[in-house]
C-alpha positions as CSV (number, residue, x, y, z in Angstrom):
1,X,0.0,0.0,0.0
2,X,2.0,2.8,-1.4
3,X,-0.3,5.2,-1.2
4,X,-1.9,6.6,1.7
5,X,-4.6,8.3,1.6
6,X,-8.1,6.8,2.1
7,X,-10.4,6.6,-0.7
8,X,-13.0,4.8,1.2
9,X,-15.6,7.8,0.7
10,X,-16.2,11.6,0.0
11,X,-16.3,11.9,3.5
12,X,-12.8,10.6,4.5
13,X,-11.2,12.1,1.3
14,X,-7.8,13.3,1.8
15,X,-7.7,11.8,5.0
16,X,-4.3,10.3,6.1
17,X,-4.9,6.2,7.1
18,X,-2.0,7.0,10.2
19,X,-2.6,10.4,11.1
20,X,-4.6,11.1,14.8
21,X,-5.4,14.2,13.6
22,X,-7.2,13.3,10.3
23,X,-8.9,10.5,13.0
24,X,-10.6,13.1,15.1
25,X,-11.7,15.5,11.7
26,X,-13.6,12.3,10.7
27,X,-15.2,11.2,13.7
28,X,-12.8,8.3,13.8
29,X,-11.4,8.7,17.2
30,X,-14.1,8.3,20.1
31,X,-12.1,9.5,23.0
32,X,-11.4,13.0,22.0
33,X,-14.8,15.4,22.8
34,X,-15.0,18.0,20.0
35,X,-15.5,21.4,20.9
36,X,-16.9,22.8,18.4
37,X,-17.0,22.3,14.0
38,X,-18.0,23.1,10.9
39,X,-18.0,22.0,7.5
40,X,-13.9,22.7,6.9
41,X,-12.1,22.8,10.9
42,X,-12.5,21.1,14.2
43,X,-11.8,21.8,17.2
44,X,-10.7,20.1,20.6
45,X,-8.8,20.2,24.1
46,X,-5.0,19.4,23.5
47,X,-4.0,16.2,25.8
48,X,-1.1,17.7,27.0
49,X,-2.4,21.5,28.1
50,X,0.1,24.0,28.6
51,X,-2.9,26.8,29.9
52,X,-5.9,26.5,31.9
53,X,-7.2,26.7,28.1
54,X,-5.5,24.9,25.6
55,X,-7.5,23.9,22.3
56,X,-6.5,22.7,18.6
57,X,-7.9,23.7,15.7
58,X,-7.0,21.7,13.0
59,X,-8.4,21.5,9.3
60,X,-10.3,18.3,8.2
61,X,-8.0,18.5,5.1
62,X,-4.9,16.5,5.8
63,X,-1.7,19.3,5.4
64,X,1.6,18.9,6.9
65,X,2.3,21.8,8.5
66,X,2.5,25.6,8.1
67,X,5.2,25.5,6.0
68,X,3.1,23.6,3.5
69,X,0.9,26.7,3.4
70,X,1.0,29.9,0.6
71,X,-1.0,32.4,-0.2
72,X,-4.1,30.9,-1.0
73,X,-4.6,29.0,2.3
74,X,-4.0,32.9,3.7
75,X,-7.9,32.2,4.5
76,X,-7.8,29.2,5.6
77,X,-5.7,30.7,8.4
78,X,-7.4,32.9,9.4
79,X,-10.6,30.9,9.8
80,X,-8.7,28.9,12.4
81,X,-8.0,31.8,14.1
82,X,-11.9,33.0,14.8
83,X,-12.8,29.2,15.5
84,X,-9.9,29.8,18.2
85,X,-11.0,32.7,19.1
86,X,-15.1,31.6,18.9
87,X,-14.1,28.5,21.4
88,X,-12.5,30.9,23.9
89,X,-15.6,33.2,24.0
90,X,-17.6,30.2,24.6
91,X,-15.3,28.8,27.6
92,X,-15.8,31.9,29.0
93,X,-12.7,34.2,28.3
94,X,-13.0,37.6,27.9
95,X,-9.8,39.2,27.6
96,X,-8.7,38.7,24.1
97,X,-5.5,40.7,24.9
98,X,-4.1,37.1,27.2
99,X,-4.5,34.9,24.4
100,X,-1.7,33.5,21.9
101,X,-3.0,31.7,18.8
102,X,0.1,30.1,17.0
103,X,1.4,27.3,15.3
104,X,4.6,25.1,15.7
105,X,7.1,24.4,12.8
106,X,9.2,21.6,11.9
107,X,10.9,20.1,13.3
108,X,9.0,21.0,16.4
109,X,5.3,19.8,15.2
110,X,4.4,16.2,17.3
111,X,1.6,15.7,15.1
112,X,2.3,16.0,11.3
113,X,-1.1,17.6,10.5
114,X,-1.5,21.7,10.5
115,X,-3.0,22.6,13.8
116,X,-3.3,25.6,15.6
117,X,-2.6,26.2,19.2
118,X,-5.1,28.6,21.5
119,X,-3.8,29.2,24.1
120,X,-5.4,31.6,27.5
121,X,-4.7,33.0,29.6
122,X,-1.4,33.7,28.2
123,X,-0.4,34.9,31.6
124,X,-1.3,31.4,33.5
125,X,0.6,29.4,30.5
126,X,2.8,26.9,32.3
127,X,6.6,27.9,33.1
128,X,7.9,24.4,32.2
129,X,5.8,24.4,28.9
130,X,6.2,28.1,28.1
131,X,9.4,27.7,25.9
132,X,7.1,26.0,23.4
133,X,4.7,28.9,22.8
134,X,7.7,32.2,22.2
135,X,6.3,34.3,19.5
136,X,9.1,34.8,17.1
137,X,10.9,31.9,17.8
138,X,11.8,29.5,15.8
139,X,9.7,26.8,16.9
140,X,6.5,29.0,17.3
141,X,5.0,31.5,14.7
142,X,1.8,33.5,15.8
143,X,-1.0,33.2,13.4
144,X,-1.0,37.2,12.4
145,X,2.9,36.5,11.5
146,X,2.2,33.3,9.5
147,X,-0.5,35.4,7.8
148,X,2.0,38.0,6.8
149,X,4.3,35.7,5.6
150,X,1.7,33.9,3.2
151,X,1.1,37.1,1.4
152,X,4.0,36.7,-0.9
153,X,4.0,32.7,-1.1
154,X,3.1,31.5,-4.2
155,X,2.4,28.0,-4.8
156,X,4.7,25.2,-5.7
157,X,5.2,24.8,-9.2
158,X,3.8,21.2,-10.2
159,X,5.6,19.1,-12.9
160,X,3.1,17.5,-15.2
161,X,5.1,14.8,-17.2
162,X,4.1,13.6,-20.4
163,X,3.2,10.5,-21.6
């Protein structure tokens, strides 16, 4: 089995036979409790919390990482962000000034499938974990800088070879 990706059905398209992540987007996984969905993201309580809250949001869509992101996914991005954002309001947070939203990059992902980390209060995030979540690091981008940094990506060029 070279290949794998599911082909089972529609609804497990581009899902990834190996990767947890792609398991909880399809309602595969019964242990994790999703927190909230929609047609494109999903959303759910990290196992390994480094905040009071600490929540994924990951799209159903199997991708890598950010660095398998350009322009076009600019949106995509960003949609993660207000499902962050959306979950926090609905736990109850208010001040959306102690929050970090923010992704990891290779070689410092765990789980090879994009996922954002949302992350409050900011202020209570856990000194032995905090080293993980540094804005500007090299392991840790913020959402708003992977944003900016999409704006000039342009796809990769794909080789079509003839018969």
């Amino acid at each position: 089995m070279g290949n794998m990706e599911s082909s089972k059905s529609d609804s497990n398209k581009g899902m990834v036979e190996t990767c947890i992540f792609c398991w909880i987007a399809n309602d595969q996984d019964k242990e994790t409790e999703v927190i909230k969905q929609n047609k494109e993201l999903v959303c759910f309580r990290d196992i390994n919390p480094a905040a009071p809250h600490h929540y994924l949001v990951i799209p159903r869509e199997h991708i890598h990482s950010c660095l398998s992101l350009h322009k076009a996914h600019t949106g995509l991005v960003k949609r993660m962000a207000e499902m962050g954002r959306a979950v926090l309001r609905d736990q109850g947070i208010t001040d959306m000034e102690d929050i970090r939203l923010g992704f990891h990059q290779p070689p410092y992902i765990s789980v090879d499938h994009l996922h954002l980390h949302v992350l409050a209060p900011t202020s209570q995030i856990s000194k032995y974990m905090s080293y993980k979540f540094i804005p500007r690091s090299n392991n840790f981008v913020t959402e708003e800088q992977l944003r900016k940094r999409l704006k000039n990506k342009t796809p990769p060029v794909q080789c079509i070879s003839g018969s």
